[in-house]
C-alpha positions as CSV (number, residue, x, y, z in Angstrom):
1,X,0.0,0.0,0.0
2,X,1.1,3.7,-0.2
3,X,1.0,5.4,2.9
4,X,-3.0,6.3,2.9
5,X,-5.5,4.0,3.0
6,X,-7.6,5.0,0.0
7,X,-10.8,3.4,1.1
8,X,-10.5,4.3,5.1
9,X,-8.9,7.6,4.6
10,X,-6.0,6.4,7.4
11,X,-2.4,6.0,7.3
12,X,0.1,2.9,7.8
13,X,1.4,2.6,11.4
14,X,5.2,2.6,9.9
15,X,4.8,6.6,8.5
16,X,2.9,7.5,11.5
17,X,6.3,6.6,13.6
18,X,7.7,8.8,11.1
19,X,5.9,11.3,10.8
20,X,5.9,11.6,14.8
21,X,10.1,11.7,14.7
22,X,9.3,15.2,12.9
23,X,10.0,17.6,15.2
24,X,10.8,21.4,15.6
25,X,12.3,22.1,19.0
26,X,12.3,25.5,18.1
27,X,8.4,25.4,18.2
28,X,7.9,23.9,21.6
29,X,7.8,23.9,25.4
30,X,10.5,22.3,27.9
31,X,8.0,19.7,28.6
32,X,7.0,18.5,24.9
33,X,10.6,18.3,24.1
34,X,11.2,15.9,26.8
35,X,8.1,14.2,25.7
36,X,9.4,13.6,22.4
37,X,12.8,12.6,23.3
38,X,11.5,9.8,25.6
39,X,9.3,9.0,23.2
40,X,12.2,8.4,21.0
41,X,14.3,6.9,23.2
42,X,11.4,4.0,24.1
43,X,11.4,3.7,20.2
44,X,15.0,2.8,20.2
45,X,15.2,0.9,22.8
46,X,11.8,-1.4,21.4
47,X,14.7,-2.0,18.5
48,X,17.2,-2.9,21.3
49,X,19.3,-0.1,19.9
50,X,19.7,1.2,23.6
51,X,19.2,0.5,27.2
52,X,17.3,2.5,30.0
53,X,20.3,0.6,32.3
54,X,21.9,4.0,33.7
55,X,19.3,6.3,32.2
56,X,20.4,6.0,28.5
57,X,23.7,6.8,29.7
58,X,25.5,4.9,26.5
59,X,23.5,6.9,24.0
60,X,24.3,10.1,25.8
61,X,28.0,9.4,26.0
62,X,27.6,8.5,22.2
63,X,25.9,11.4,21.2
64,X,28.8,13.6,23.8
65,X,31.6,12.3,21.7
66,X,29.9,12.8,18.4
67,X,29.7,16.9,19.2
68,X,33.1,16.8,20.7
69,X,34.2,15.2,17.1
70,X,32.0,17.5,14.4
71,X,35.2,19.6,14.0
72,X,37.3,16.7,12.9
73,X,34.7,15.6,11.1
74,X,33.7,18.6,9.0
75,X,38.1,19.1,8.9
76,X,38.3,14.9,7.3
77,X,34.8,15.9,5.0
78,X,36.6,18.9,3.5
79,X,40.1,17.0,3.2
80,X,37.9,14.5,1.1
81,X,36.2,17.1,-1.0
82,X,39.8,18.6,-2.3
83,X,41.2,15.3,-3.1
84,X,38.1,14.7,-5.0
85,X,38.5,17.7,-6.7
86,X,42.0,17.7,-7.6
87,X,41.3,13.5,-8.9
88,X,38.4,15.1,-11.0
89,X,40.9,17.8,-12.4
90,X,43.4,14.8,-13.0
91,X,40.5,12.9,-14.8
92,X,39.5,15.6,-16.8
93,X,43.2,16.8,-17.9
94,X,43.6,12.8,-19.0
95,X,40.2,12.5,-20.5
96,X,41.1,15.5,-23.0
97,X,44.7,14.1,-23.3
98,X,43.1,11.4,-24.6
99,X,40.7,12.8,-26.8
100,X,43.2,14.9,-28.5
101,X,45.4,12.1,-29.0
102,X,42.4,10.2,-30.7
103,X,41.5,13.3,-33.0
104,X,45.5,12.5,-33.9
105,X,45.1,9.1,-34.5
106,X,42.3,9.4,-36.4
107,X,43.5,11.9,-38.5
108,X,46.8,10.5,-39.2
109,X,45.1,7.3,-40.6
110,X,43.1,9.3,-42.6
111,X,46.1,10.9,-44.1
112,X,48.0,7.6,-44.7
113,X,45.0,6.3,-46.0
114,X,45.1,8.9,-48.4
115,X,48.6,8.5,-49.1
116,X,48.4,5.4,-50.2
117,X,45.7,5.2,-52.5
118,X,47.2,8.6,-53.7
119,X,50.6,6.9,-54.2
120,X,50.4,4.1,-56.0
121,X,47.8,3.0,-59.0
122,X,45.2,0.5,-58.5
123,X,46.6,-1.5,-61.7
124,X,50.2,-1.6,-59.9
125,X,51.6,-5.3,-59.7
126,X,55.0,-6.0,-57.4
127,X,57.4,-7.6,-59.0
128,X,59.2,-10.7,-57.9
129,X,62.1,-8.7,-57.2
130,X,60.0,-6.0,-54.7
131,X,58.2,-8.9,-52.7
């Protein structure tokens, strides 16, 4: 099915969960924010993702070390994108190398094509001596 039930006008359980993990926290109170972010927590931990076992404490230590690691990771992201960039500039200075070196080719077979039809008659037998 596609999300809304056609016939009874409702939608499936799975996009109501995601629908619900929507969330503005710059449109809220104290309170609903809490709300939400229990109600997410329950969520993950019904996947066995985490544990209430010390208040979520894992989760919170994950999510600690993740901000105390954004710099490094935004430094490692941008590290990425030049390499990227300087292998696309590489790519593309070989990819016209190339292509310049086919026009060549292509035109050099043209002209010894032409060269030899040009150069010698069609009637033209070798002798025993030029074999």
């Amino acid at each position: 099915s596609s999300g809304i039930n056609a016939e009874y006008g409702e939608e499936e359980e799975g996009e109501k969960n995601a629908k619900a993990s929507v969330f503005d926290p710059n449109d809220t109170t104290i309170d609903k924010l809490k709300q939400h972010i229990i109600k997410n927590m329950q969520i993950l931990e019904a996947h066995k993702l985490v544990t209430e076992t010390e208040d979520y404490q894992e989760i919170l230590t994950s999510i600690a070390k993740d901000i105390c690691n954004q710099r490094k990771y935004r430094q490692r992201r941008k590290q990425d994108l030049k390499k990227m960039a300087a292998t696309m500039e590489q790519m593309n200075k070989k990819k016209k190398y190339y292509g310049e070196a086919v026009t060549y080719y292509q035109e050099y077979v043209k002209a010894c094509s032409r060269l030899q039809y040009s150069d010698f008659p069609h009637t033209h037998t070798l002798t025993q001596a030029q074999l």
